[in-house]
C-alpha positions in Angstrom: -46.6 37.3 18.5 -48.9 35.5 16.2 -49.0 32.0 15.4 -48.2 33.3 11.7 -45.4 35.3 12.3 -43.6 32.4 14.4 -44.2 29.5 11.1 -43.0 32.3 8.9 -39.9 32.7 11.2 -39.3 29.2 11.2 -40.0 28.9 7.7 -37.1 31.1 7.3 -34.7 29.7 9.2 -35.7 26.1 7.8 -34.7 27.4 4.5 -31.4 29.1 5.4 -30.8 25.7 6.7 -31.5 23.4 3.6 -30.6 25.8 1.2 -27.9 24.6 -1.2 -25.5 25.9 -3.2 -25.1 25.0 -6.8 -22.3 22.9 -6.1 -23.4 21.3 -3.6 -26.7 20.2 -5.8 -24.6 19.3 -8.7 -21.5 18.3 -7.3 -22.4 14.9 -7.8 -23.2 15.6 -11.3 -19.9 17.4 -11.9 -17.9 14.8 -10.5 -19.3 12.1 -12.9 -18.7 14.3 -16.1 -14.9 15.2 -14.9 -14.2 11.5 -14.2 -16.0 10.5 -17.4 -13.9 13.1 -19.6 -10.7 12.2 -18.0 -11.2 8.6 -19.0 -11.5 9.4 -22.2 -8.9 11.8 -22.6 -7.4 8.7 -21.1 -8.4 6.1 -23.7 -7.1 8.6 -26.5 -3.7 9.9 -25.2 -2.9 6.1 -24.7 -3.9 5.3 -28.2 -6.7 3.1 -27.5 -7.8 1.0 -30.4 -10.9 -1.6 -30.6 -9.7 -2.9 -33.7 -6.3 -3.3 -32.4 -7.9 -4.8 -29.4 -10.1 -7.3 -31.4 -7.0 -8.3 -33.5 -5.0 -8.6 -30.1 -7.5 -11.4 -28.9 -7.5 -13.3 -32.1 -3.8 -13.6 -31.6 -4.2 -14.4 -28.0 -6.4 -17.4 -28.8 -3.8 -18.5 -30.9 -0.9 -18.2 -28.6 -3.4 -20.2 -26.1 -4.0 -22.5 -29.0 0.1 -23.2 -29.0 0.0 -24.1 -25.0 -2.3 -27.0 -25.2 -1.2 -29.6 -23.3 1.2 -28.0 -21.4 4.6 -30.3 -21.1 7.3 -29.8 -19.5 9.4 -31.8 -21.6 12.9 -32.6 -20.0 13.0 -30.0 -17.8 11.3 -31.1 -15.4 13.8 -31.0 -12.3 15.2 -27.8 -13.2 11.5 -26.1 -13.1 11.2 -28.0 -9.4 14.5 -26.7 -8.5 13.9 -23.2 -9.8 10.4 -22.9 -8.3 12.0 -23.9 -5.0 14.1 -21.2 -5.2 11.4 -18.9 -5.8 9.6 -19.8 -2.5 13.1 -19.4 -0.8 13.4 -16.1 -2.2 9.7 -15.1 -0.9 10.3 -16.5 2.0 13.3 -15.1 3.1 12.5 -11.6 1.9 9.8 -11.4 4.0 11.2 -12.7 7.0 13.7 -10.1 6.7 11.5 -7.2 5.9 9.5 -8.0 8.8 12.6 -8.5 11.1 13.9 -5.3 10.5 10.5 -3.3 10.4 9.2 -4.3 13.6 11.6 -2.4 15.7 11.9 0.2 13.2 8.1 0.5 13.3 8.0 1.9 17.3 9.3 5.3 16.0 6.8 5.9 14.1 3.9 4.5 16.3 2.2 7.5 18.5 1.5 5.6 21.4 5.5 4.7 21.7 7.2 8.2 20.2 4.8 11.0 21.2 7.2 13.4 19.6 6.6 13.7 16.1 10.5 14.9 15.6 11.6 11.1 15.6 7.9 9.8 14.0 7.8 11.7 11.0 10.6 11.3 9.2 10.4 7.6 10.4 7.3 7.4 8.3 8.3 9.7 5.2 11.1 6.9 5.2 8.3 4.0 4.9 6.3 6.0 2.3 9.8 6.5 0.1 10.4 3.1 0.6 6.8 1.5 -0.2 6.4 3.8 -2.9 9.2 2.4 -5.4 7.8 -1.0 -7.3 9.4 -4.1 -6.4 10.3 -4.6 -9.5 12.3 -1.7 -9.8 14.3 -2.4 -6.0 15.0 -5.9 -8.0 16.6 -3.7 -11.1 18.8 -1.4 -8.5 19.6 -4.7 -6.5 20.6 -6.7 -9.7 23.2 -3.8 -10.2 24.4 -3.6 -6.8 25.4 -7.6 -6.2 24.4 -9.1 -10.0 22.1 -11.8 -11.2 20.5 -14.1 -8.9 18.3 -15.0 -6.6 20.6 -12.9 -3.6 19.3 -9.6 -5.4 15.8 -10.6 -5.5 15.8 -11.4 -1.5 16.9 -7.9 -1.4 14.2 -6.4 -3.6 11.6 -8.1 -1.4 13.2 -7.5 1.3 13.7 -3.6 0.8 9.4 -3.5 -0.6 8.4 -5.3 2.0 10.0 -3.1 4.9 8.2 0.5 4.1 4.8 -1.5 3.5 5.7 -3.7 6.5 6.3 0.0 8.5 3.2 1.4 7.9 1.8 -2.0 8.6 3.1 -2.5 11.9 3.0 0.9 13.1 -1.0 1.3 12.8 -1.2 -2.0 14.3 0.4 -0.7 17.2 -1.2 2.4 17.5 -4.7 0.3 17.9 -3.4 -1.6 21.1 -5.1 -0.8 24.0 -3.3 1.4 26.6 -5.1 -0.8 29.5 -2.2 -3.6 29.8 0.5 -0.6 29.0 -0.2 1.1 32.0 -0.2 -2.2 33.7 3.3 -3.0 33.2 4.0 0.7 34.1 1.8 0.5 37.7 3.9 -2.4 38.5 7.5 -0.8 37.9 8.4 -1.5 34.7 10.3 0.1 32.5 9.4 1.4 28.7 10.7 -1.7 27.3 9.1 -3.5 29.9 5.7 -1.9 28.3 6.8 -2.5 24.8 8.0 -5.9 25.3 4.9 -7.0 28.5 2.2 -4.6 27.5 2.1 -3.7 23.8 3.6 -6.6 21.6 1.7 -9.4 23.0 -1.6 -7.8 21.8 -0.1 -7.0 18.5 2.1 -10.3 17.6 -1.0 -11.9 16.3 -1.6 -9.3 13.9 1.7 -8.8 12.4 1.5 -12.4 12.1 -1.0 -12.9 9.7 0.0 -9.9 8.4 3.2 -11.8 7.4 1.9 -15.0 6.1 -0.2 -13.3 4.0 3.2 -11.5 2.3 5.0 -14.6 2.2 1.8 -15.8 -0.2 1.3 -12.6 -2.4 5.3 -12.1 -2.3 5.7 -15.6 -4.1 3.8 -13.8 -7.2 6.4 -11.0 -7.1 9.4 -13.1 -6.7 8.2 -14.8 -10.0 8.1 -11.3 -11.5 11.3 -10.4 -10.1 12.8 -13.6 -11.6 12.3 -12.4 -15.3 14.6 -9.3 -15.0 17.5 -11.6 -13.7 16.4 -12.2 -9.6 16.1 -16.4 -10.1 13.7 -18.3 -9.5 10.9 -19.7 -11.8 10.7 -16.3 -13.4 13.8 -16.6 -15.4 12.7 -19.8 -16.4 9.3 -18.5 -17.5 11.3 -15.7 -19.3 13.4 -18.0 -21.1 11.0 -20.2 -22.3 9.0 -17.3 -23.6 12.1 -16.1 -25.6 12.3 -19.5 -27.2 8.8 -19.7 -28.0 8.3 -23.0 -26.3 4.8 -22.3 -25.6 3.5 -25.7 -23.8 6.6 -25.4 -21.7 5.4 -22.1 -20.9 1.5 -22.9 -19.9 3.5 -25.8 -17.5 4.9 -23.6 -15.9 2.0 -20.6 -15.5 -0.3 -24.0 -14.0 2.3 -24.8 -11.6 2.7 -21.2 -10.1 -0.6 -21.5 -10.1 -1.2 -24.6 -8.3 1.7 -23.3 -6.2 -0.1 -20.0 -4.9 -3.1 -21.8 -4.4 -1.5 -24.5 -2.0 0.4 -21.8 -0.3 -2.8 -19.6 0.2 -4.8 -22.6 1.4 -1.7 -23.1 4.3 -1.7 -19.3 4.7 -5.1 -18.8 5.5 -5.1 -21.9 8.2 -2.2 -20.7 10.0 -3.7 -16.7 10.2 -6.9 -18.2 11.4 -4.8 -20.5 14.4 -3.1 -17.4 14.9 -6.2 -14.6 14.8 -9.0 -16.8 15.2 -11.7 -17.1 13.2 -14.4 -13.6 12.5 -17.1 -15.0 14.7 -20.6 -14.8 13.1 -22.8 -11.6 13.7 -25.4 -12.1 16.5 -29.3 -12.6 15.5 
């Protein structure tokens, strides 16, 4: 065979190899144009409006106008006390989400339940659960036991446990199967492997994991708050009602400067917990 014939064969086989189709040439192109005209398909079914917009942010800088200086006037102690009961509420929701995920969480770990008759609907639960907004779990919850701050330890509660699910589960799934089979070399029991072999390694984990919902959860329960939950919400809603504007930019500044103390404490304890990400080798 000539030395002609073989580059021709490989030629070939080189081009059966790169060849593309026309969607895979111009799939990227395609992509862009579908996204593009969904968007603004989107912008038009929604009724978007520049000169609405423009006139929007006029009125914005005047509302912002209206807030300056912020002052709390009289109610000073009633804001303290009702932003305290917003932390409680964040606080205690999360605790109990992640006290009743955690065990909940096993069944639907692979590692623990190789059977997917027990693991699947354990995790269709989580996703039904994590898929309503907390927002509406505080509207249900407000009917079930009324105003207050008892419904919105509920709502966060009942959020926080699907998203704390899937959470945990996938956490556990990652441990290693080293110190499992361990405790099971030495005698132990299942629970001995759970409780000796597998939750040490992931503790830490669902730790921060939790302390970083007790900060983002103190946003929601100040959400929660303006449909009737408690908390500095209903205070913020009230004032807003009233049109008592620097009362209002008060209290936005001292949510603020509340989520930003919390989230300076959070992020100290995950890293004691975790550790620190240790800086990338040269």
């Amino acid at each position: 065979m000539s030395r002609l014939t073989v580059d021709q064969e490989t030629a070939a086989r080189l081009a059966q190899v790169y060849a593309t189709s026309f969607v895979q040439r111009y799939g990227a192109c395609i992509i862009g144009v579908a996204a593009f005209a969904l968007f603004v398909f989107g912008l038009w079914y929604l009724d978007f409006s520049l000169t609405r917009t423009i006139k929007g942010l006029a009125q914005f800088g005047w509302i912002v106008g209206l807030m300056m200086p912020p002052d709390p006037g009289t109610a000073l102690p009633s804001y303290l006390s009702a932003m305290g009961e917003t932390l409680s509420i964040a606080l205690l929701g999360t605790t109990l989400a992640a006290a009743f995920a955690l065990p909940v969480s096993l069944l639907a770990a692979r590692n623990v339940i190789p059977s997917a008759i027990f693991r699947f609907p354990t995790r269709r639960l989580f996703d039904s659960i994590r898929g309503v907004d907390t927002l509406i779990w505080a509207l249900v919850w407000i009917n079930v036991v009324g105003l207050g701050p008892f419904a919105g330890v509920l709502a966060i509660a009942t959020s926080d446990f699907g998203a704390f699910g899937k959470l945990f589960s996938e956490a556990i799934e990652t441990a290693d199967r080293k110190p499992v089979e361990g405790v099971r070399a030495a005698g132990g029991s299942p629970l001995h492997e759970i409780r000796f072999g597998l939750l040490p390694q992931v503790l830490p984990v669902i730790a921060g994991q939790v302390l970083y919902f007790i900060e983002s959860n103190t946003r929601s329960a100040t959400i929660i708050g303006i449909v009737g939950a408690g908390g500095i919400g209903l205070q913020l809603a009230e004032q807003i009602r009233v049109l008592e504007w620097q009362h209002v930019s008060f209290l936005i500044l001292m949510i603020l400067v509340v989520v930003a103390v919390i989230d300076f404490f959070s992020k100290r304890l995950r890293f004691a917990i975790i550790g620190r990400p240790t800086a990338a080798a040269h």
